[in-house]
C-alpha positions as a Markdown table, in Angstrom:
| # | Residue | x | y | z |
|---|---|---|---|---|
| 1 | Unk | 108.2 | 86.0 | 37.3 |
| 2 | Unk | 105.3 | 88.4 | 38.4 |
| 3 | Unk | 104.5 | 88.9 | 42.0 |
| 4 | Unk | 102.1 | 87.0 | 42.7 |
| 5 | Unk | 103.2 | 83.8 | 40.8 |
| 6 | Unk | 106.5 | 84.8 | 43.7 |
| 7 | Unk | 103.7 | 84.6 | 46.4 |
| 8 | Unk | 101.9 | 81.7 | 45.5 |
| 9 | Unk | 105.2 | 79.6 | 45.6 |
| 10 | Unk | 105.8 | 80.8 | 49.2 |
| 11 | Unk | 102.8 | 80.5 | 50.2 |
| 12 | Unk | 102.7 | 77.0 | 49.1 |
| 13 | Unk | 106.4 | 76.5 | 51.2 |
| 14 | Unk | 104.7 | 77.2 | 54.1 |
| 15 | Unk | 102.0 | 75.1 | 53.8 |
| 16 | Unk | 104.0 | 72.2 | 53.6 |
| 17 | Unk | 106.5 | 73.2 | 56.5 |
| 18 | Unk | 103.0 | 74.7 | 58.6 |
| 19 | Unk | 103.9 | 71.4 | 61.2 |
| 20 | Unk | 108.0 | 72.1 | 62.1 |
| 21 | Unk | 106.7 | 76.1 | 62.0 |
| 22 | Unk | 104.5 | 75.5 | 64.6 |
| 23 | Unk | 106.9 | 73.6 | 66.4 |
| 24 | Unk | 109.7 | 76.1 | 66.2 |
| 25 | Unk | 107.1 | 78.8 | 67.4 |
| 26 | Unk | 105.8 | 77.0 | 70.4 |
| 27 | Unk | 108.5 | 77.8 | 73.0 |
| 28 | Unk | 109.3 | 80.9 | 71.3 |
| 29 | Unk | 105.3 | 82.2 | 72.7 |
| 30 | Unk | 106.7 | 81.0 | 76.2 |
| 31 | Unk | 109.5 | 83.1 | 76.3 |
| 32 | Unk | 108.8 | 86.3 | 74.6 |
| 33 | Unk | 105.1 | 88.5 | 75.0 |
| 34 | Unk | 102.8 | 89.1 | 72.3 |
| 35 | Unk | 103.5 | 92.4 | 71.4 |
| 36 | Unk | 107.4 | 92.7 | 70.8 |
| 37 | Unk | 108.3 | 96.3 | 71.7 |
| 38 | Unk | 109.7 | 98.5 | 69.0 |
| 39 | Unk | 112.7 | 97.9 | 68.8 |
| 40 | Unk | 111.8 | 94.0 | 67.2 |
| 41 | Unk | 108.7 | 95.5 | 65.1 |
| 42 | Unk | 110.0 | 94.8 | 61.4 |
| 43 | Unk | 108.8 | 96.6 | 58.6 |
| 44 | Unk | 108.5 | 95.4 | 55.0 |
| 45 | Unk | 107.6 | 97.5 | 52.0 |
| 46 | Unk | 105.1 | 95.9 | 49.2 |
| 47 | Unk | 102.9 | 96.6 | 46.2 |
| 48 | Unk | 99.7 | 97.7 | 47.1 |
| 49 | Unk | 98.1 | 95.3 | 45.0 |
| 50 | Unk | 100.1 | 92.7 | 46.8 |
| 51 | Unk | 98.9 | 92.8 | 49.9 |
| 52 | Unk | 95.5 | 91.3 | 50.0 |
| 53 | Unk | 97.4 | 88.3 | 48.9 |
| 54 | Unk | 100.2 | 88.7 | 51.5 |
| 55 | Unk | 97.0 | 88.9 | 54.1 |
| 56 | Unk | 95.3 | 85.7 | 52.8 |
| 57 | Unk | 98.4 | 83.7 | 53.4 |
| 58 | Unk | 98.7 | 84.8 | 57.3 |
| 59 | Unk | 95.9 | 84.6 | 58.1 |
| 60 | Unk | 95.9 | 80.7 | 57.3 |
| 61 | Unk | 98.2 | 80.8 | 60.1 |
| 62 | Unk | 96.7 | 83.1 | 62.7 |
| 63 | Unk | 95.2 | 86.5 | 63.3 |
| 64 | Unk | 96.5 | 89.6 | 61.3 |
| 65 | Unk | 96.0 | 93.1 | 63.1 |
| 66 | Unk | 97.6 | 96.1 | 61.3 |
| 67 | Unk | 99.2 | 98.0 | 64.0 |
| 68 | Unk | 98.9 | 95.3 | 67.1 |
| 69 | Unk | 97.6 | 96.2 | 70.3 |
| 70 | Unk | 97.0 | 98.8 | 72.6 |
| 71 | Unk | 99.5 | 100.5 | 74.7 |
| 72 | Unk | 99.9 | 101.8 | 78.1 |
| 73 | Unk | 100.6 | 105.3 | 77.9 |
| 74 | Unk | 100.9 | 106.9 | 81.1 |
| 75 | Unk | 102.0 | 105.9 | 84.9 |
| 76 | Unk | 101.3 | 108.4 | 87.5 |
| 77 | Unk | 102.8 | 108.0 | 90.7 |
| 78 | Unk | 100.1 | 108.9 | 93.8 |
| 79 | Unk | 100.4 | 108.3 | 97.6 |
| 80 | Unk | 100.7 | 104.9 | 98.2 |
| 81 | Unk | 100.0 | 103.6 | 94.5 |
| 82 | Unk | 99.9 | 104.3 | 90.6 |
| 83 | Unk | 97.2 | 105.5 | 88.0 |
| 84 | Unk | 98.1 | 103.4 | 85.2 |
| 85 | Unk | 96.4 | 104.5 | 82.0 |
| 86 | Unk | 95.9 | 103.3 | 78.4 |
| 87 | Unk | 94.7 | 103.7 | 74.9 |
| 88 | Unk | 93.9 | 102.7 | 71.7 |
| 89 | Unk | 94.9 | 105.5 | 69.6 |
| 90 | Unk | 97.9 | 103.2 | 68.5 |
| 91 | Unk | 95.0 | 101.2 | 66.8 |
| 92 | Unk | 93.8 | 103.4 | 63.8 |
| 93 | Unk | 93.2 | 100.6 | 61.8 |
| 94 | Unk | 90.6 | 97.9 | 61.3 |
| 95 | Unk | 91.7 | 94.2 | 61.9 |
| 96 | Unk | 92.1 | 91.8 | 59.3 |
| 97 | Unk | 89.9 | 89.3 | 61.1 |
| 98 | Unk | 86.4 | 89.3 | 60.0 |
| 99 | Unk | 83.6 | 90.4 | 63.2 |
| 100 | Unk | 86.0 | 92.2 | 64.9 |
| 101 | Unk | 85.2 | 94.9 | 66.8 |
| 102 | Unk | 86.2 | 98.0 | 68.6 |
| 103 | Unk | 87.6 | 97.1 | 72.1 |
| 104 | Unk | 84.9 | 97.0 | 74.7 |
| 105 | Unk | 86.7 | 95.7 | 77.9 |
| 106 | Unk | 90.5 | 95.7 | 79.3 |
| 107 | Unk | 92.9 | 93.6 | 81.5 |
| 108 | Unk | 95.3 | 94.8 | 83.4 |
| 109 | Unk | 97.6 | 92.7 | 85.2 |
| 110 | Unk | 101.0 | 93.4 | 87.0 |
| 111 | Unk | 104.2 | 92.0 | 88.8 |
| 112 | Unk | 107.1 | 92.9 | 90.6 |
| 113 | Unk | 109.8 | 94.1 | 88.2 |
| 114 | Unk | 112.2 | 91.8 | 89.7 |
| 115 | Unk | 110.3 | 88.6 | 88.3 |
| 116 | Unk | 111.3 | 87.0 | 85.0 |
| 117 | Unk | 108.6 | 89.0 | 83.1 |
| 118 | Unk | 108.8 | 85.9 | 80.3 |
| 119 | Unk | 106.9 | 84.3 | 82.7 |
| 120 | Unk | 102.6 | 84.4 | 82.7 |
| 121 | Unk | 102.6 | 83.3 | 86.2 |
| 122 | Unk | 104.1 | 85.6 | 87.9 |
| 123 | Unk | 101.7 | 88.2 | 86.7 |
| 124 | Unk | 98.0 | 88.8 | 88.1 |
| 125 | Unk | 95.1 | 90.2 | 87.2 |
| 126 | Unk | 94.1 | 93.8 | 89.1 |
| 127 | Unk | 91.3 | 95.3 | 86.9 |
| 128 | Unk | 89.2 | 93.9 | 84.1 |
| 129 | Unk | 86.5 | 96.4 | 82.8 |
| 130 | Unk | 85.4 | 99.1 | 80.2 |
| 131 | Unk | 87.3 | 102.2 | 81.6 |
| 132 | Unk | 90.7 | 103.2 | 80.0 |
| 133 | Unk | 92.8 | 103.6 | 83.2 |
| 134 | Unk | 93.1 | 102.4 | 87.1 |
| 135 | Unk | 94.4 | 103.4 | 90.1 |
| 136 | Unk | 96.5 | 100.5 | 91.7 |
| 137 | Unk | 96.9 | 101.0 | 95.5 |
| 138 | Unk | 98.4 | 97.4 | 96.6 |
| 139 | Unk | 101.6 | 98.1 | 95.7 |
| 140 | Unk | 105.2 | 99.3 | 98.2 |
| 141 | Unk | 106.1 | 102.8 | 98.1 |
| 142 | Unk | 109.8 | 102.2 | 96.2 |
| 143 | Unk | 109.2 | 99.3 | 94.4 |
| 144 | Unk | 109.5 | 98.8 | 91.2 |
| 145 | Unk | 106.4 | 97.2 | 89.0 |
| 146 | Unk | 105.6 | 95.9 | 85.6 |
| 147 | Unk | 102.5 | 96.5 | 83.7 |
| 148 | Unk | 100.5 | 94.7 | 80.8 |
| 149 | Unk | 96.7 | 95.5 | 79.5 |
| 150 | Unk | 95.2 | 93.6 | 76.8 |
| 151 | Unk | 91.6 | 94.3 | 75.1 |
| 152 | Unk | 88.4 | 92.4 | 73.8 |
| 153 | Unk | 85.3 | 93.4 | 71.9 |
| 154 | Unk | 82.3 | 93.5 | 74.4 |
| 155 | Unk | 81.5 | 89.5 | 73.8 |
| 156 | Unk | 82.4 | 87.3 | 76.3 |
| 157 | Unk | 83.3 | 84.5 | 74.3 |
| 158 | Unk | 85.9 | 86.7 | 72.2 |
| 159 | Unk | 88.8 | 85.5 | 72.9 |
| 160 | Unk | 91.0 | 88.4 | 74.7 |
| 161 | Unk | 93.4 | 90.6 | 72.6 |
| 162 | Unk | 97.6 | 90.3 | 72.3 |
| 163 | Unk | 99.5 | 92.4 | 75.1 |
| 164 | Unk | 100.8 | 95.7 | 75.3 |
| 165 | Unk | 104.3 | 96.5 | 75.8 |
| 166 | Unk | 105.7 | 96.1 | 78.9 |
| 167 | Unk | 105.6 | 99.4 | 81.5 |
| 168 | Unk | 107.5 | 99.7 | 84.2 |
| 169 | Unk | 106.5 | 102.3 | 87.1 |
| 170 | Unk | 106.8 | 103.2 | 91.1 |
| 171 | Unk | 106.1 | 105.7 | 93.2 |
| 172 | Unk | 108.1 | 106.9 | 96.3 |
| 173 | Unk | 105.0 | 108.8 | 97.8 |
| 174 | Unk | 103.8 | 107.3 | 100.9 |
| 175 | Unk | 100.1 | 105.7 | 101.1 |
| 176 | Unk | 97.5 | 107.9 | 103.4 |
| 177 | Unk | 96.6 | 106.3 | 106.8 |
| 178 | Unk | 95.8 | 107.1 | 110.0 |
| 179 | Unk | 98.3 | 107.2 | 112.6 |
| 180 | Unk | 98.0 | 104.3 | 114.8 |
| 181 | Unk | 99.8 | 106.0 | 118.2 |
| 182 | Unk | 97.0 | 108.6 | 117.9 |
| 183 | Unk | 94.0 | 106.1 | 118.7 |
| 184 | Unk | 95.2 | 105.7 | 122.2 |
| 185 | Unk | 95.2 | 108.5 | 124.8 |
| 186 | Unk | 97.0 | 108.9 | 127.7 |
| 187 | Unk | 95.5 | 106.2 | 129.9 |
| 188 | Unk | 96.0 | 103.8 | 126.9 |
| 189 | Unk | 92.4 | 103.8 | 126.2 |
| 190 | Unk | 90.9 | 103.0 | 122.6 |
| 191 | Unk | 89.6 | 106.6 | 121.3 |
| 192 | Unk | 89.7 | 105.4 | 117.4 |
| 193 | Unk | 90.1 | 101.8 | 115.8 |
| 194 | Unk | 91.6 | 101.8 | 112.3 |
| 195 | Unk | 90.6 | 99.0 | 109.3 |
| 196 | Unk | 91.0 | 99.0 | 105.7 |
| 197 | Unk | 94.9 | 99.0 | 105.9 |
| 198 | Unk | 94.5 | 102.5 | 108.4 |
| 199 | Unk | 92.5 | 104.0 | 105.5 |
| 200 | Unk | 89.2 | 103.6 | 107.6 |
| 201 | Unk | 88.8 | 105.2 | 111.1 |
| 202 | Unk | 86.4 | 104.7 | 113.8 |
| 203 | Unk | 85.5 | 107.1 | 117.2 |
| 204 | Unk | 84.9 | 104.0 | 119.4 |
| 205 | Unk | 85.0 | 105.8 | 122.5 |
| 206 | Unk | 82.2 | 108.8 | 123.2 |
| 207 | Unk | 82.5 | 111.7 | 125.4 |
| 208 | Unk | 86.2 | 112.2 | 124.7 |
| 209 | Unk | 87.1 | 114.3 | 122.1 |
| 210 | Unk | 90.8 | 113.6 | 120.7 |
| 211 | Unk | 92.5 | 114.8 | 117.7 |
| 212 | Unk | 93.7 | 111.5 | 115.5 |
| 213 | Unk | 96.4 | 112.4 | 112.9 |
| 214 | Unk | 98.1 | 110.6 | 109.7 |
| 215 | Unk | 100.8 | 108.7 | 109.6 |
| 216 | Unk | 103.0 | 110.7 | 107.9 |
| 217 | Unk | 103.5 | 113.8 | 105.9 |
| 218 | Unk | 101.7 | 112.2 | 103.1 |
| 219 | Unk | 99.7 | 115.3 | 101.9 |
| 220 | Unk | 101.7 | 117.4 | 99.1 |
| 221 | Unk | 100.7 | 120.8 | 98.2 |
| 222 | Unk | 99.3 | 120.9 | 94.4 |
| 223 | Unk | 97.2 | 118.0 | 94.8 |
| 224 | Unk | 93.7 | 116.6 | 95.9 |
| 225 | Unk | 92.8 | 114.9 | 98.8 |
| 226 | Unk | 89.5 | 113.0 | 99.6 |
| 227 | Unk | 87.6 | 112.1 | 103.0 |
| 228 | Unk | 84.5 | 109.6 | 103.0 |
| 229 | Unk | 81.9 | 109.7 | 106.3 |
| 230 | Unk | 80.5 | 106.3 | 106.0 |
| 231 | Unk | 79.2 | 106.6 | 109.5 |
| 232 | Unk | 77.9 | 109.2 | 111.5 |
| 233 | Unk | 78.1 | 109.6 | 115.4 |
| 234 | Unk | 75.8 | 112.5 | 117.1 |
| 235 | Unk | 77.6 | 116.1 | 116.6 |
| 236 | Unk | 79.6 | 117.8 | 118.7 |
| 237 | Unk | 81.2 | 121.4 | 118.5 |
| 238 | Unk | 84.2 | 119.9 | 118.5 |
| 239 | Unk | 84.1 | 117.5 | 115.2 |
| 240 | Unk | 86.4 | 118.4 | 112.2 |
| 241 | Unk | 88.3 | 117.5 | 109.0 |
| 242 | Unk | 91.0 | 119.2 | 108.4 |
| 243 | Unk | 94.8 | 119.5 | 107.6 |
| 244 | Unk | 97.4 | 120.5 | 109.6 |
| 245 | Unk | 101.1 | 121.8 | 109.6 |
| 246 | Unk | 104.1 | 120.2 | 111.1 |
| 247 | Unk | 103.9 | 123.1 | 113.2 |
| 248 | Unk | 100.2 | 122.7 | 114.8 |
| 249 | Unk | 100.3 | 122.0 | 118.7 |
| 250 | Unk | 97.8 | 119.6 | 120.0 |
| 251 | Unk | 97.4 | 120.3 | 123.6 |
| 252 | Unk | 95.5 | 119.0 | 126.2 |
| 253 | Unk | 92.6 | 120.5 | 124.6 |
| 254 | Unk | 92.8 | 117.9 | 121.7 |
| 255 | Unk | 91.0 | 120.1 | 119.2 |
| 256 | Unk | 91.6 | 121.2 | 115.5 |
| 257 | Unk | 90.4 | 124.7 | 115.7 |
| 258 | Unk | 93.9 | 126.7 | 116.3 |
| 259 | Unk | 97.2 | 127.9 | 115.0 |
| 260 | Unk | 98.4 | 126.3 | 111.6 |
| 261 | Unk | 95.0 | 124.5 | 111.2 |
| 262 | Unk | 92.2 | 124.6 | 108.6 |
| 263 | Unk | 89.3 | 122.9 | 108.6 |
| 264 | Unk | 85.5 | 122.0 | 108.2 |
| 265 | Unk | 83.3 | 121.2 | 111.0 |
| 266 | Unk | 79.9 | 118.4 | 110.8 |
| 267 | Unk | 77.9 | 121.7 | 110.8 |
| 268 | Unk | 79.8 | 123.2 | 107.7 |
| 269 | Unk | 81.5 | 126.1 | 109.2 |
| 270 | Unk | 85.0 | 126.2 | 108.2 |
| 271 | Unk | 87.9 | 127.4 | 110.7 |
| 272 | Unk | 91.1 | 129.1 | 109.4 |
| 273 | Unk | 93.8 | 129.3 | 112.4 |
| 274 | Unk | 90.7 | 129.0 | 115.1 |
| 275 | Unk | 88.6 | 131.5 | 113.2 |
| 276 | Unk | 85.0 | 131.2 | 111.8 |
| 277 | Unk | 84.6 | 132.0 | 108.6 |
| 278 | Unk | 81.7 | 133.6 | 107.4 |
| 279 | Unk | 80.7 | 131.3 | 104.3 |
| 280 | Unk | 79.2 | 127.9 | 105.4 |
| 281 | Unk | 79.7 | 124.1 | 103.4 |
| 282 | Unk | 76.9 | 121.6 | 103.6 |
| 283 | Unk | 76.6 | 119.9 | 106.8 |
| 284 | Unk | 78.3 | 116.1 | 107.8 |
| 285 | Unk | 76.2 | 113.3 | 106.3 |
| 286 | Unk | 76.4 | 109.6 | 106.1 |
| 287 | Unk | 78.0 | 109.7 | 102.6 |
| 288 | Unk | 79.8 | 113.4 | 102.6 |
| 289 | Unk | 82.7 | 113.8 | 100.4 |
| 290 | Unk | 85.3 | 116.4 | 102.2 |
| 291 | Unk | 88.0 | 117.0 | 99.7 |
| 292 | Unk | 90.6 | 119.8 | 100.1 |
| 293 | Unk | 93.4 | 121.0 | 97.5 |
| 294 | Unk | 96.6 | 123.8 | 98.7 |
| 295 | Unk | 98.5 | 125.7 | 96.5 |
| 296 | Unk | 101.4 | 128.2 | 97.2 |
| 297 | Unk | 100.4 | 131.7 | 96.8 |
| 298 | Unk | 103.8 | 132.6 | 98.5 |
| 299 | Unk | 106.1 | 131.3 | 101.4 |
| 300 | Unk | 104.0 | 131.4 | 104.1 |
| 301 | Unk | 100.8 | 131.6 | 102.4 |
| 302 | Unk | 98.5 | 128.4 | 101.0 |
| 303 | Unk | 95.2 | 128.9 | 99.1 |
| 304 | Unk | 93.1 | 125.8 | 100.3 |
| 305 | Unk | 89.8 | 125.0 | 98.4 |
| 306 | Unk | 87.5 | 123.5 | 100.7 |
| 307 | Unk | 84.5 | 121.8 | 98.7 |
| 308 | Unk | 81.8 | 119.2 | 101.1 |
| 309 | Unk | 79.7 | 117.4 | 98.9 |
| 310 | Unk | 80.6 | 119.5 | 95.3 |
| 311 | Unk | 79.8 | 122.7 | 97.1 |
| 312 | Unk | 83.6 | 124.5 | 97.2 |
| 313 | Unk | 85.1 | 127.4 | 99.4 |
| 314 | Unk | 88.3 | 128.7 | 98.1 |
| 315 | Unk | 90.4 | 130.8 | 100.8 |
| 316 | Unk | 93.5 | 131.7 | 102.0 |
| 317 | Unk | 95.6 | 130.3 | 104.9 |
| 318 | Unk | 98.9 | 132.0 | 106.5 |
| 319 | Unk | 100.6 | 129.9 | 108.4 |
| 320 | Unk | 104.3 | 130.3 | 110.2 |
| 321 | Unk | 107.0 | 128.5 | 108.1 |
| 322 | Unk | 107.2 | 127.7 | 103.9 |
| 323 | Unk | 105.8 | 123.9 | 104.0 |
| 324 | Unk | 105.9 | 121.1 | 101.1 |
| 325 | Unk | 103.8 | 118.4 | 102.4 |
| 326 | Unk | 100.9 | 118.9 | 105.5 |
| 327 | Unk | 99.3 | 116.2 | 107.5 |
| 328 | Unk | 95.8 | 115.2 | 107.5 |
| 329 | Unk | 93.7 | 115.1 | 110.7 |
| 330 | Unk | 90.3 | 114.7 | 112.4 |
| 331 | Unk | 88.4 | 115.1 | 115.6 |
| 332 | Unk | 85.3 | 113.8 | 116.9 |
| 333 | Unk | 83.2 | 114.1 | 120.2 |
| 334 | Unk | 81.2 | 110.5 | 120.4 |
| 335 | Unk | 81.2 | 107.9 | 119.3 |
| 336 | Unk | 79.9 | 106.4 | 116.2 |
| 337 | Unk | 81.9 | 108.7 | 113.5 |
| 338 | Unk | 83.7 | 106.5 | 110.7 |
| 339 | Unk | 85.8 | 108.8 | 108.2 |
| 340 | Unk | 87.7 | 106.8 | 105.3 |
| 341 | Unk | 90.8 | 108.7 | 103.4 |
| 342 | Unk | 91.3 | 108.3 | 100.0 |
């Protein structure tokens, strides 16, 4: 008996058994996701001239994709959150399904790893667009999370693609924020107010210039960190951004223009253990992006670039004791500043 005669016979089999199938299949999607991992992917060898055939037959029951769907690739741990990321490249062939099209938008959703992952309901939805990865920040340091992402073609009414594998990912790297003790000063009066879960601070108070610290630590050498002026207050000589050893004394002073200290003033002049340096940054506007990155250049040396606004200062910083992690910091005059981390 030839191969296809084979086919046609099992093809009409399942035809007449489509209904108990169906049946046996329903709780079966319930339980398990859409896209088995590996370990359950089975693999059948046929005749190339067989397969069209084999194709016809599924797709009378449903949608036939060569190689499934796409996977998650990559989770990168970051303060306070994870960069999940994605791709397609699992997907080198076409679909079956006549009009299908490249994907054009993403889901990714997400639970605690500790739910029954069988379960849609205990997963939600934190980003649906075009880009191919996404920083999650609502998340607890130390926790462990699951990840799914599934894809469309750009038409809304496209019904949304099966899911990846499952991912699971933490990070043990605390979130930035502002350290809450440091908005009060001696008299217990309200120097700084902090919003956006103490990513967003606020100089409340003017004529009283006070140095407002992170939380923790949180800062480690090798990587980037951001500042965002959405508001602007009227300068002062003593405003700066900056970071800051373990080892910097704040005295009575309250300034960030001393010992184990660098930083970038509203008027763009950068200060390196309280000295000026000669190459100015851009100015504070409403808008500026301060960023600054450290790297080791020995024990007690970092090289910090400085950049305001894409324009970058790369320098070096000696400082007393081999550090691992730094805090971040700011200062302000008046009133009227707001300065958002991250």
């Amino acid at each position: 008996m030839s191969g296809h005669s084979i086919l046609e016979q099992e093809d009409d089999l399942v035809m007449k058994n489509e209904k108990e199938i169906k049946k046996k299949l329903q709780p079966l999607q319930k339980s398990y996701p859409d896209m088995p991992c590996v370990a359950q992917n089975l693999s059948v060898s046929v005749e190339d001239s067989e397969v069209s055939n084999i194709v016809e037959a599924l797709q009378r029951l449903g949608d036939v994709q060569m190689l499934g769907s796409l996977q998650i690739v990559e989770l990168v741990e970051q303060p306070g959150g994870i960069l999940v990321q994605w791709d397609e490249t699992l997907v080198d062939s076409e679909s079956f399904t006549e009009g299908s099209v490249g994907t054009q938008e993403y889901m990714l959703q997400y639970c605690q790893a500790d739910n029954k992952v069988s379960s849609d309901d205990v997963f939600s939805t934190i980003y649906q667009g075009e880009q191919m990865s996404y920083l999650v920040t609502d998340i607890e340091p130390h926790v462990t999370y699951t990840f799914r992402v599934c894809g469309r073609s750009g038409n809304k009414d496209v019904k949304w693609g099966p899911w990846s594998a499952y991912k699971n990912g933490v990070t043990s790297l605390e979130p930035h924020e502002w350290s809450k003790k440091d908005c009060k000063n001696e008299k217990r009066i309200s120097i700084y107010q902090l919003s956006n879960d103490r990513r967003t601070a606020t100089k409340v108070f003017p004529e009283s210039s006070r140095v407002l610290r992170s939380r923790s630590m949180s800062y480690i050498i090798g990587n980037t960190i951001t500042f965002t002026v959405e508001e602007m207050g009227e300068p002062s000589a003593s405003d700066v951004i900056g970071m800051i050893t373990q080892y910097c004394v704040i005295d009575n002073k309250q300034v960030l223009q001393g010992p184990e200290c660098v930083g970038v003033n509203s008027k763009g002049i950068i200060h390196v253990n309280g000295t000026n340096m000669t190459t100015r940054l851009p100015p504070f506007k409403r808008g500026t992006q301060v960023s600054f990155e450290a790297h080791k250049v020995s024990g007690k040396k970092l090289r910090v670039s400085v950049s305001v606004d894409n324009k970058e200062v790369t320098l070096d910083w000696p400082i007393q004791n081999e550090v691992e992690k730094l805090y971040f910091a700011m200062c302000f005059g008046q009133s009227g500043w707001q300065v958002t981390i991250g």
